[in-house]
Structure formats: structure tokens, C-alpha cells
N, C-alpha and C positions, 0 to 999 in steps of 0.2 A: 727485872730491876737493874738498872743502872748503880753501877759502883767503882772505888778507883782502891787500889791500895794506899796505906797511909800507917799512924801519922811519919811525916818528916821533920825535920830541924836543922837548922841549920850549922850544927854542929860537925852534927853526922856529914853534910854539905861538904866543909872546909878537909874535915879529913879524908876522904874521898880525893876532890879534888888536889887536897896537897901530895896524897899519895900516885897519883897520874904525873901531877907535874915532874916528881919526883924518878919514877919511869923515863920519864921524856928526858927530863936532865942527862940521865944516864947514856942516852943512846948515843950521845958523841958528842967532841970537843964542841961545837957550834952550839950548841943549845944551853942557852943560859937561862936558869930559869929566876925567875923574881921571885920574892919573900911572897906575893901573894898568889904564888904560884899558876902564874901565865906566863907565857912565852912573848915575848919582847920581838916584833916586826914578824910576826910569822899567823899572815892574815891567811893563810890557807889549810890551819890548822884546824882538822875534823871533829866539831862539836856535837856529831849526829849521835852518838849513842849516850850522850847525855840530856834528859829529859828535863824542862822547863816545870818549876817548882816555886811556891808562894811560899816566903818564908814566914811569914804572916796570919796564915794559919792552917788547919787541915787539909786537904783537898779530897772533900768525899761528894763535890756535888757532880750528877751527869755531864752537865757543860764542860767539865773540866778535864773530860777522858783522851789520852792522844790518842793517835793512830798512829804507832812507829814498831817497825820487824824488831826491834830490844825487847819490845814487850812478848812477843811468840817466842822470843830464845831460849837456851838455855841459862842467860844470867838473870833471867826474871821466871823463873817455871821453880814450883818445889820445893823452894828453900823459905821457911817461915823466919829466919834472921833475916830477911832480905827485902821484907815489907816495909822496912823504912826508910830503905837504899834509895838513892834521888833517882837512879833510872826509869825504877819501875813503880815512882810515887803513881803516874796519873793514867797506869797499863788499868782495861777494865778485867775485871773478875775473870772470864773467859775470851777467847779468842771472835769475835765478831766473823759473821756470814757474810759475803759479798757474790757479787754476781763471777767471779771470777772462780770462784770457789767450788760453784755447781756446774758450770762448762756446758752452760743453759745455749740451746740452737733450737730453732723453729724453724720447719717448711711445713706450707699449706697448699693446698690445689682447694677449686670448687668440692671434690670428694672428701679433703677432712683437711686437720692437721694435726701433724706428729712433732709433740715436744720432749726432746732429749734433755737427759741432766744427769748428774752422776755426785750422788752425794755419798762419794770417800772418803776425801777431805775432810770433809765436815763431821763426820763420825768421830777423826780424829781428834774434835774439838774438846772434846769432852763433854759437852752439854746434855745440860740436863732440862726432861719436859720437852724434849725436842718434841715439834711436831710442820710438816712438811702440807700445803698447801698448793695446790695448783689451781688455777682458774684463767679464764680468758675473757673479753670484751671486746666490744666495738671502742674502735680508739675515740675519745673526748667522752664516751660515756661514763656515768662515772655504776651502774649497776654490773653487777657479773652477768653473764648470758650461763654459766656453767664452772661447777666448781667440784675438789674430788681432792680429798683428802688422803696423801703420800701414806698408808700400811704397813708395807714392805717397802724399809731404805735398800734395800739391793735393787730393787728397781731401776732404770734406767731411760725409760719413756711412758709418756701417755700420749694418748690419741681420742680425737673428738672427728663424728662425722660431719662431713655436709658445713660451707660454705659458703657465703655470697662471693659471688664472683665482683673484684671492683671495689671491696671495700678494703680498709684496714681495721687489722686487730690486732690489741696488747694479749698477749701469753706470760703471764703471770708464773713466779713460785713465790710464796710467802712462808718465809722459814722462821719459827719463831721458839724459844726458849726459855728458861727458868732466867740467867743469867743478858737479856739485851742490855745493849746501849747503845747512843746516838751512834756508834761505828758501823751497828749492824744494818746493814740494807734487806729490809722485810719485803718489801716487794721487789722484785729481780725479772724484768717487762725484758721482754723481745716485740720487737711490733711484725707484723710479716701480711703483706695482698697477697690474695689469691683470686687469680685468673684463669679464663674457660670456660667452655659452656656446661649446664647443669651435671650432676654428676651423675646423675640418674635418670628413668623416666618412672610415669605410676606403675604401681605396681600392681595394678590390676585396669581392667574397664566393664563394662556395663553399660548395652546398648538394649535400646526399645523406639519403637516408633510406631508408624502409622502408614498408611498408604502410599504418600507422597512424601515422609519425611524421616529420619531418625534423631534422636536424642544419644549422645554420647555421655557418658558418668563417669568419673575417676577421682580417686584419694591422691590430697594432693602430694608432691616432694617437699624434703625437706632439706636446707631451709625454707621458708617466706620469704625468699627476696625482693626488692621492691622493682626491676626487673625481667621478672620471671613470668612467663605467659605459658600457654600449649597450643599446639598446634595439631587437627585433627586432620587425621589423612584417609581416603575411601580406593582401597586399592591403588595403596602408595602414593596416591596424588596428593596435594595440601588442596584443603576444602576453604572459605572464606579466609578471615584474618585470623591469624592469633588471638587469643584471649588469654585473660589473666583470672578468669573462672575456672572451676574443678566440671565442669558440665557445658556444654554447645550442642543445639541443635544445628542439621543442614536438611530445605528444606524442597521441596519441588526435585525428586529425586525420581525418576524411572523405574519404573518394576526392577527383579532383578536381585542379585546376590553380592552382597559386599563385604569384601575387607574391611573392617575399620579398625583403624587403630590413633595413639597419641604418644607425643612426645613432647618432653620439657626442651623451652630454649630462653637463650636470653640473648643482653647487648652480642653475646660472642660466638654465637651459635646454638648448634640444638646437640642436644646430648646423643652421645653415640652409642648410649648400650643401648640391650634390646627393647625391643616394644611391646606394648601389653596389645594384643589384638583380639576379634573375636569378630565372627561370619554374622551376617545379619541379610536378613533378605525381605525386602520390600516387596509384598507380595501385590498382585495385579489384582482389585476386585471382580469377582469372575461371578458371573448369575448361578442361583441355585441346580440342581442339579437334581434326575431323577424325575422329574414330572410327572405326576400321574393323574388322571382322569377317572373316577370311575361313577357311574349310574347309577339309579333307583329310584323306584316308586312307593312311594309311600302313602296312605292316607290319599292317596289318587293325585300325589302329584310328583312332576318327576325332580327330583334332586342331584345335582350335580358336586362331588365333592371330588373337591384338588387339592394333592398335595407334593409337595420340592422338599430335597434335601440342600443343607447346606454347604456348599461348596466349599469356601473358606473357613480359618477359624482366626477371631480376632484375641488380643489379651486381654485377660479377664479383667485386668484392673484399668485398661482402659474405660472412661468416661463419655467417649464419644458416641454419638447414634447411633444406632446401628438396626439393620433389619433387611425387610424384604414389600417392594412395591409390584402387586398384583394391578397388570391395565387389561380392559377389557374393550372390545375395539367393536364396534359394530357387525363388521366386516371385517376382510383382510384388507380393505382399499385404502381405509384411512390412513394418512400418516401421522394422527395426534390419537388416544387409547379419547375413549366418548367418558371413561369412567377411570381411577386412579382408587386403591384402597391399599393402605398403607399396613405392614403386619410389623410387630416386633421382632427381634430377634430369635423367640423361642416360640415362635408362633408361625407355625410350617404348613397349616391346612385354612382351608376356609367351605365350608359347604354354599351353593346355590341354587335357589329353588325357579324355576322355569314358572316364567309368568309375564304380563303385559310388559315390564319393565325393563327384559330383557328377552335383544332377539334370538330367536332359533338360529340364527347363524353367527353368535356371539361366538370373536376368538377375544384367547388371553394370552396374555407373554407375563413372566416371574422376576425383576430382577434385584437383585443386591444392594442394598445403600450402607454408606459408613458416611457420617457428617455428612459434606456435603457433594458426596463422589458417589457417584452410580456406575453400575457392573451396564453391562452390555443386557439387552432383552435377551430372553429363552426363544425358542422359535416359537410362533405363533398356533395353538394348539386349539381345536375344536372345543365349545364348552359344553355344548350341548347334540348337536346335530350329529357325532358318533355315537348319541344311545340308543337310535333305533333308526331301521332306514325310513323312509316313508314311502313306500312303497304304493303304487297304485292302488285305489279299491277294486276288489273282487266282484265277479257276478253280477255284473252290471246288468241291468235290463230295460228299456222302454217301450210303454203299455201307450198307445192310444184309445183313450175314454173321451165318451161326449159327455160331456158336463152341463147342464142346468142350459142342455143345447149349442153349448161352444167346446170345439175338440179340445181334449188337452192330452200330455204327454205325461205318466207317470214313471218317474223314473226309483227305481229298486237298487242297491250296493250292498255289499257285505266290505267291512274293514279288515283290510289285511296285515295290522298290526297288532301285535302277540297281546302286550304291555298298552294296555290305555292309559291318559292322565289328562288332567284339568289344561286345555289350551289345544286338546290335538281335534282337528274334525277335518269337513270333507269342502272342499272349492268346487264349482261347477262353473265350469267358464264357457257360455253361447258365442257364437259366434256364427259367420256369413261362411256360405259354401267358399269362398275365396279367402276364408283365416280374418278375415276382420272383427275384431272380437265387440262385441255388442253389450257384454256384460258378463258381473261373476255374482256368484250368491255363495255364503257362509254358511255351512253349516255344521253344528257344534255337536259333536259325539255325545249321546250314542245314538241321535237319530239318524236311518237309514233309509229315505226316501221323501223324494217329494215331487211336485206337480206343476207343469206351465201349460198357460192356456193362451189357446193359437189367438194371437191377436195384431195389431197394428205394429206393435214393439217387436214383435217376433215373426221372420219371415217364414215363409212356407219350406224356405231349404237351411234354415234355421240347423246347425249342426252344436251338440256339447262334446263338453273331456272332463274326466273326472281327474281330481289331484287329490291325495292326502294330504292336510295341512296341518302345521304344529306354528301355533303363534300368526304372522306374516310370512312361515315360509310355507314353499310349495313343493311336494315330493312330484317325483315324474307323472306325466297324465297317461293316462287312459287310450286306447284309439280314438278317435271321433265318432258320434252315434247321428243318426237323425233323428231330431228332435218330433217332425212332423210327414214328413215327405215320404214316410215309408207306408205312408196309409194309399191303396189305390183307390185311386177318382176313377172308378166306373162308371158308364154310362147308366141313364135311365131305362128300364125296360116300360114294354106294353103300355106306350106311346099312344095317345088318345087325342086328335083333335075334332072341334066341333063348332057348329055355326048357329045359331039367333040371330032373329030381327027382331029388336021390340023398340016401338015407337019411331019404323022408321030408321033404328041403328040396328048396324051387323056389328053381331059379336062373333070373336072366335074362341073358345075354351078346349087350352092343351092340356092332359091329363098324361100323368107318368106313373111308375114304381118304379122307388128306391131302389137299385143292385150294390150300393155301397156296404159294406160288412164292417162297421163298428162298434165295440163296444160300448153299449151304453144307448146304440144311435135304434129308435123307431121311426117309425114310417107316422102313426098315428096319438104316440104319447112323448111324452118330455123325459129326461130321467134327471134326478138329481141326487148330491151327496153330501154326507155332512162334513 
């Protein structure tokens, strides 16, 4: 509340003043003073500690308060006769706060600012309800950014962190009391910029990525300036542009171990304290690992079951593809797999069963997939053709029989494979004394033997080779047999020729015996078989 001392009159006025003049008279012959007690030509005569007063009526309204040092004195302090003295009509109740009072200084950097003030003086005031205010703003704003109410009057500074760098800000104290009036100055502003680049960097990071790329994370600094970007570095390098995000990917990056780290900058540079970093390694996707093959027969057929370990490990909360592409190639010649079959990530085995579908000299290779990046193939490993060798058949034999009159050649084998199954039998491949091969015949286990009869198709020097076969493939053959040529053509014996005329004609009748020793073969009957 606003207030002034009072009342006054003008009574009290003239006696006052008459008693000044009266003073002044006295100080020397030169001084004449007038009945209305002024001084006559003496315009440089000191009216300051006499205070302007309405004679007219009270003076109790705020408008009406000076501001003159007679009111802080001693002839206006303590004396209650004295309230209605003309000096001290229009002194307010207490002594008003000004900026001068508190000895208010501000410095700021991007890092904070530190406001000083020293409320002494003001202690002295005598005020009551005092209560002390700090606060600060963006200059033309009219909101506080931050505000902290004075505890401890011994105090002598506050401090606020962090900065834009470039702008301006009012630093407030707001001193307020039982006793204000218009004299007192309640806001008491310092303006102060602060320049330089950020004052800090994050305080932490958080990296994750992928194959070919990482993701950088960080909380941001503070302030928000409008400004203020980061800048992401991979073994101290600067990676693309700055950003004004708390997060950037970089992306086509090389296998490999990296530094990463970040740092705040603005118009004025990049902050100079340390960096939050942390090692990250882009790992190469590498093909599984371990490969194994192993055999069996089952139920009469043979099974092939493969299984890899995984090589890599990806993060679990990544979302991307991931797993393992089994190719299966016909041969080792090809250079595209004839078959592709795709496994999941947790899916390490796959069994195969041997049959028309696939050949006995099926390889496979294992490799890696993430999205859309593939590891290198495994070496190309047998899928089938290491489960058993195929070894020539055994005991081979051929029997020359005459058959229903026409020679044939019966041929006998025993298989010399431990482990039978559905697709393994035996190839007989004919062919010319000279390797020109004439023909092959199949035959499917477990039969072991069968029969060619000498004929047009098949020459006299007719030679075979036996193979063990699994599917279309052929295991090593046999020596060469002959098929026919090993029977001997002996002569006829007890040779008989003989002569008739009848009608005039000569005839002549040769007569012989067989010496030929074949099975099956007479001289005067037929043999046959079923």
C-alpha cells in the first residue's frame, strides 16, 4: 500500500518558513529578509529540502509521493511531531527499492547465467513482508522461462544452467513489501546475450544397427535452441550433415568396428566438452557353420539328414528376415543350385530322402540371409553319394546255355553293398571288342542275374561290365566278361558223305557229329526253359 505522511496546513507552512527566513537573515549584513520571508534577488537560493505541499487539502493519495533524500534523513525518520512538518508531508511510509539498491550485475555464457545482488541496503529499509523474487526471460517475451523465490537475504547470487547461444534475456529481481509505492521499482531487469557454441554434449548414446547400417540415439541438451543440431562422428570423422533430431542413421557402411559417437553444435561451433561414444561393429554376414551330413536307411530307403550351425547372431528385437538358404545343385558344374529351399532362422536341419527326384550326385552349399543381404555359400558338400561307396558287384559269372535252340549267355552277381535301399541296382553295359558300347540294361535290386540270347543285336565278340548303380549314377565297373566268344566252335566229328542217283539226279548226303560241349545243346532233341 501506497501512503504519504500528513495532514499539513498551512499554518504550520508560514512558521516554518518564517523561521528559515529568519536564520538566513541572521547570517550577515547582506541578507534582507522580507515580511513574507523570502529573500529579495537571491535566485540561487536552495529550495531542495523543502517538499511541495497542497494547501488545499490532505496529501494521502499514491500519486502524490516525492522522491527526495529529506525523506531517508534524519529530519523526516522517528519523530511522530513531525508528520505534519511540510518536508516530510509527501515522504512515503518506507523507504522505496530501486535498482541501485541491490547492485544487480548479470553475466551469461551458453553454459548458464550467474546473477549477483546484495540485499544490505535493503534490510536497512525496514520493510516489512519483504519478499525477494528472481526470475529471467527471453527479451519482448512477456512469460518467465524460470523463477526462484530469494530464502536466505544473505544471499548473494543465483545461477541458472544452459543458454541459447544469440539471443537476449531480461534477469529479473522483483522485490516487494507490506509498505510499496509508485517509488519503488519491483522489477529491477539486467538484459545480458550469451555467446558460444553449446555448453555441453548428450549425455549418453545408444547404437544399434544392421548389416550395412547403424542407428545412433541420444537424449537431447538442454536448452532447445532453435539453432542447435548434432553432429554424428564414426571414428572421429563427421558422417552426413548435421541434424536437429535426437537420432540418425548412417547407412552402406562396411563390416568392421566403429567408434561412434556425437556432439552438439550451433551458428558458433560444436561444444568442446567430452563425447558420449560407444564401439559398434557391423558385423559381415558369414554362412552357417559346422555342416554335417549324416546317412540312413530306413524302412528301405536311404535318408540323408543335414544339419549347420549358426554363425552369426543378429538382435533380437530386430524385425528384419532372417535365416538360412539350403541350394542343391545337381552336380558341382552348375553355376545356378537346380533347387533353392528357404529355412527360418531357428531352423538348422532339414532331412532328405533319395529317390527319382533327386540325383545320387546331389551337392548342397548352406548360406545366411538377413533382409536382403546374403553370406557367401558353404563349400559344396556331397548329399548323398558319401553314404555308401558303390562298389562293383561280386562273383560275377557267365554261363553259356542253348535255349529253345539259340545260345545264350547267363550272367550270375552277388552285390557288394552292405546297406540296400529303394533306387540302388546293377547296369550291365554290352558293348564291341573295341569299347563301343551297344547298350545298357537296369536292373533293380535285389535281383541277381539274368540272360542274353546270341543274336543279330549282339555280336559274337559281344563283351559286358557290371556297375552298381544308385538312381542315374554309376559306381566303378567290373573287368570286361565275354558275353559269347568264350564258348569253342569245334569241328564236326565222323564226317559222313554219300551219293544217289534217283531219277537220273546225283545226290550227295554229308553226315557229321556234334563235338560242340554246350549246356543245354543235343545233337537230337531241343531243350527249353521257363
Amino acid at each position: 500500500m501506497w501512503s504519504v505522511r500528513g495532514p499539513c496546513v498551512v499554518l504550520i507552512f508560514h512558521l516554518v518558513a518564517g523561521a528559515a527566513g529568519q536564520e538566513l537573515a541572521g547570517g550577515g549584513e547582506e541578507n534582507i529578509v522580507r515580511g513574507d520571508n523570502i529573500v529579495p534577488d537571491d535566485s540561487d537560493y536552495d529550495y531542495s529540502h523543502f517538499l511541495p505541499l497542497n494547501d488545499f487539502h490532505v496529501n494521502d493519495f499514491q500519486d502524490d509521493v516525492c522522491d527526495n533524500e529529506i525523506c531517508w534523513s534524519s529530519i523526516c525518520s522517528g519523530a511522530e511531531d513531525l508528520d505534519n512538518t511540510m518536508q516530510c508531508g509527501c515522504c512515503p511510509n518506507k523507504r522505496p527499492v530501486k535498482l541501485e539498491d541491490i547492485d544487480l550485475t548479470v553475466s551469461c555464457s551458453p553454459s548458464g547465467a550467474l546473477v549477483r545482488y546484495n540485499l544490505t541496503d535493503v534490510l536497512r529499509f525496514g520493510l516489512e513482508n519483504l519478499t525477494v523474487v528472481i526470475s529471467y526471460q527471453m527479451e519482448g517475451e512477456q512469460d518467465s522461462l524460470d523463477s526462484q523465490e530469494v530464502e536466505d537475504f544473505d544471499d548473494t547470487e543465483f545461477s541458472w544452467p544452459g543458454l541459447c547461444s544469440g539471443v537476449s534475456y531480461q534477469f529479473c529481481v522483483e522485490v516487494t513489501h507490506a509498505d510499496m509505492s509508485k517509488l519503488d521499482e519491483e522489477n529491477m531487469c539486467q538484459a545480458c546475450t550469451a555467446h558460444g557454441p553449446p555448453a555441453s554434449n548428450p549425455s549418453s548414446l545408444t547404437v544399434s544397427g544392421g548389416l550395412t547400417y547403424l542407428s545412433a540415439s541420444w537424449p537431447g541438451v538442454s536448452p532447445q535452441c532453435a539453432d542447435l543440431t548434432y553432429q554424428v562422428l564414426l571414428n572421429g570423422v563427421t558422417q552426413d550433415q548435421p541434424t536437429d533430431k535426437t537420432s540418425h542413421m548412417i547407412s552402406f557402411l562396411d563390416p568392421g568396428l566403429y567408434n561412434v559417437s556425437v556432439r552438439a553444435e550451433n551458428n558458433e561451433g560444436h561444444s568442446t566438452q567430452p563425447l558420449p561414444s560407444t564401439l559398434y561393429t557391423i558385423t559381415e554376414i558369414t554362412p552357417p557353420v559346422d555342416v554335417q551330413v549324416t546317412h540312413a536307411v530306413s524302412h528301405g530307403s536311404l535318408l540323408a539328414q543335414v544339419r549347420w550351425n549358426k554363425s552369426i547372431d543378429f538382435e533380437e528385437e530386430s524385425l528384419t528376415r532372417r535365416g538360412y538358404l539350403l541350394n542343391l545343385y545337381n552336380s558341382g558344374e552348375e553355376d545356378m543350385p537346380a533347387l533353392i529351399e528357404e529355412f527360418n532362422w531357428d531352423e538348422m536341419e532339414k532331412t532328405f530322402l533319395f529317390d527319382s527326384s533327386l540325383s545320387w550326385n546331389t551337392k548342397f552349399s548352406v548360406q545366411t540371409f538377413f533382409g536382403n543381404h546374403e553370406s557367401n555359400e558353404t563349400e559344396l558338400t556331397e548329399l548323398f553319394s558319401d553314404a555308401i561307396e558303390l562298389s562293383p558287384p561280386e562273383d560275377v559269372t557267365v554261363r553259356n546255355v542253348v535255349i529253345n535252340d539259340t545260345l545264350a549267355a547267363v550272367i550270375d552277381w552277388a552285390t557288394s553293398v552292405d546297406e540296400v535301399f529303394e533306387g540302388l541296382g546293377i547296369v550291365i553295359t554290352l558293348s564291341t571288342k573295341d569299347n563301343s558300347e551297344l547298350f545298357s540294361v537296369n536292373i533293380s535290386h535285389p535281383q541277381n542275374t539274368t540272360t542274353f540270347t546270341f543274336a543279330n543285336d549282339l555280336p559274337w565278340d559281344t563283351v559286358i561290365t557290371l556297375h552298381t548303380s544308385a538312381g542315374d549314377a554309376l559306381g566303378q565297373g567290373t573287368e570286361p566278361l565275354q558275353l559269347f566268344s568264350t564258348v569253342e566252335l569245334t569241328a564236326p566229328t565222323n564226317i559222313k558223305l554219300t551219293h544217289t542217283v534217283e531219277n537220273d539226279t546225283l545226290t550227295a548226303v554229308v553226315e557229321w557229329e556234334h563235338a560242340m560241349m554246350v549246356e543245354g545243346f543235343r545233337a537230337d532233341q531241343a531243350v527249353s526253359i521257363d
